[in-house]
N, C-alpha and C positions, 0 to 999 in steps of 0.2 A: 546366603549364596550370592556370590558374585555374578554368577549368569543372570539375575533381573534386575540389578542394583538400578537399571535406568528402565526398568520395564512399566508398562503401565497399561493394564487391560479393560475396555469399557467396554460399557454394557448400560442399557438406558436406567435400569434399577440397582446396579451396585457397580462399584470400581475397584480395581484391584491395585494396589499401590506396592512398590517397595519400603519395606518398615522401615523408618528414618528417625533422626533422633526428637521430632519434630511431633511422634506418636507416643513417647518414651511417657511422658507426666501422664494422659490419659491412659496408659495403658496400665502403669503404677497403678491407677486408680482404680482400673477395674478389678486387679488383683488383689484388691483389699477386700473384696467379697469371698466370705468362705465359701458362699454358694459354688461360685468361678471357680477357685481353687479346685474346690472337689469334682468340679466336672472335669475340670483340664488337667489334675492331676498334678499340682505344680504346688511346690512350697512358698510363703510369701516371703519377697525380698525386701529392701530396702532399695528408696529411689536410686542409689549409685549402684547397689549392684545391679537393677534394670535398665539402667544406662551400659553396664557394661557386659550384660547380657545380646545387649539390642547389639553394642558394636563387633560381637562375637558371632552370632546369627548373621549380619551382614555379610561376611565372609567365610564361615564352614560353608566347606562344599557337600557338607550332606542336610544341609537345612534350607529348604526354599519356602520364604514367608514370607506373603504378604497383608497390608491393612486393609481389609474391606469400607469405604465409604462409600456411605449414599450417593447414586449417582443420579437420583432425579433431581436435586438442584444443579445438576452442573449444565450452564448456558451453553446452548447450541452453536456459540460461536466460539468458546472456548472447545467443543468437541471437535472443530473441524482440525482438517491437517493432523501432521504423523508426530507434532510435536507436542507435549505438554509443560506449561510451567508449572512446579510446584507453588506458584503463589494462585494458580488458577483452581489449584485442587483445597488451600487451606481451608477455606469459607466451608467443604464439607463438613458433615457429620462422621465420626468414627464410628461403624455398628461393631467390629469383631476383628477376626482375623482368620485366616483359612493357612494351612501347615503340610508338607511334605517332609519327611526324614526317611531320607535314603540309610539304609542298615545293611553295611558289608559291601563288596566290591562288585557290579553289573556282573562279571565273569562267573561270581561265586553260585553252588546249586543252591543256597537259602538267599541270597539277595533276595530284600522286598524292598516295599515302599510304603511308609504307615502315612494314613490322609488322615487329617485333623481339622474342622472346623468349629470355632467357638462365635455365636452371637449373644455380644457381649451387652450389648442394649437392651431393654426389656419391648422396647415398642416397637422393635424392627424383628422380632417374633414371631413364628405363624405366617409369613407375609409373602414364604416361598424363594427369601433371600439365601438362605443357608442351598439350599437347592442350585439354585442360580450361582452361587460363587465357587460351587464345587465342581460343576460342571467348566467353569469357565478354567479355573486352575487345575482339573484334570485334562481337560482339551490342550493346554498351554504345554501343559510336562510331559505329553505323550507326544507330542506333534514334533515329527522331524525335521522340521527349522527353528525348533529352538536349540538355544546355545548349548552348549557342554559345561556339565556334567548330563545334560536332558540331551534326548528325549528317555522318560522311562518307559520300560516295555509293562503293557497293561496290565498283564496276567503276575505282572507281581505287585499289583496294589493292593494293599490290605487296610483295614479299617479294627479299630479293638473299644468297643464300646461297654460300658457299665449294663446290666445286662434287663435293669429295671427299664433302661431311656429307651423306653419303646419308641420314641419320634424320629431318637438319630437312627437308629437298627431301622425302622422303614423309608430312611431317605436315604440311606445307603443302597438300600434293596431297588429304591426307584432307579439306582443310577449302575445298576447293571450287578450288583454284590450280592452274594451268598454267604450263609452262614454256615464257617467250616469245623468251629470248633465255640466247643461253651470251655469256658473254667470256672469251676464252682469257687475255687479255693480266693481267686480275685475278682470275682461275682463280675465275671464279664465273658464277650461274646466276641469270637476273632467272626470277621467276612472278609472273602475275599473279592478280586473281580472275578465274576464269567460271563459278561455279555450278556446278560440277561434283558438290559435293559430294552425299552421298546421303538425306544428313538434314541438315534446318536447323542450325545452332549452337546450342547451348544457352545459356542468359541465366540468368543469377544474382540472388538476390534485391537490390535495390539500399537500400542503407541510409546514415544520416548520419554525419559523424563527430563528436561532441560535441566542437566545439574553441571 
């Protein structure tokens, strides 16, 4: 999506980047894991057609993606000001990536909006990170100063999880989602939003990316 191509959201334990081609090799790489595949539901590519995946996702306006890195290395003086360079962010670590697809037109009575978060590292598991970057890129897409195609309205966020991943089904549940529907047939579990949650989501400071 075009609306974050320069976005950049911090948070003292994760960052939120716009996917560049810069993430394209490690990301190939994580997708060489069947484990990956089958959680994210994705067939495996070949380097160039992830190359030309990435440069496809850049620009639909129904796909807002961004890279999750580690944000406890990044230097306190690199965080200051509204500006970021991408050579200040390389030195991170890649953990994952976190996902919105907009499905059908805002106007439409089935418009939703399906969240997708994958930690893609094994040591950056458990750590509360997956929690944290969902909250920051739900805060981001609902919030009425972001760009267009956003802000999405909350009550059409939906989430579709594998119906064994008891961890994702409860950190969805933490962040305000209900469970609306099971499907036996695709051993999975729709939720939706309804505010359930018991504190607002937290929002990250929003910054540019010097490109």
């Amino acid at each position: 999506m075009r609306a974050n191509e320069k976005t950049v959201i911090v948070h003292p334990d994760v960052i939120l980047v716009p996917y560049r081609t810069e993430h394209v090799a490690k990301y190939h790489e994580w997708m060489t894991s069947a484990e990956l595949r089958e959680l994210t539901a994705s067939e495996p590519l070949t380097l160039e057609e992830e190359y030309e995946m990435q440069r496809k996702w850049q620009t639909d306006e129904d796909k807002l993606t961004f890279i999750l890195l580690d944000g406890q290395p990044f230097a306190s003086a690199s965080a200051e000001g509204d500006v970021v360079s991408p050579e200040s962010l390389r030195s991170l670590p890649m953990i994952g990536d976190v996902n919105l697809f907009l499905k059908g037109a805002p106007a439409d009575e089935d418009f939703e909006v399906e969240a997708e978060i994958m930690i893609a590292e094994p040591a950056y598991r458990r750590r509360g990170i997956a929690h944290t970057a969902l909250q920051l890129m739900l805060s981001y897409a609902s919030d009425p100063a972001s760009p267009s195609p956003l802000p999405v309205p909350r009550d059409r966020l939906v989430a579709r999880i594998g119906d064994k991943n008891e961890p994702s089904i409860r950190l969805f549940e933490k962040l305000g989602f209900v469970v609306t529907k099971r499907v036996a047939v695709f051993e999975e579990v729709e939720l939706r939003y309804a505010g359930t949650n018991r504190t607002p989501w937290i929002g990250g400071t929003i910054k540019t990316l010097d490109v």
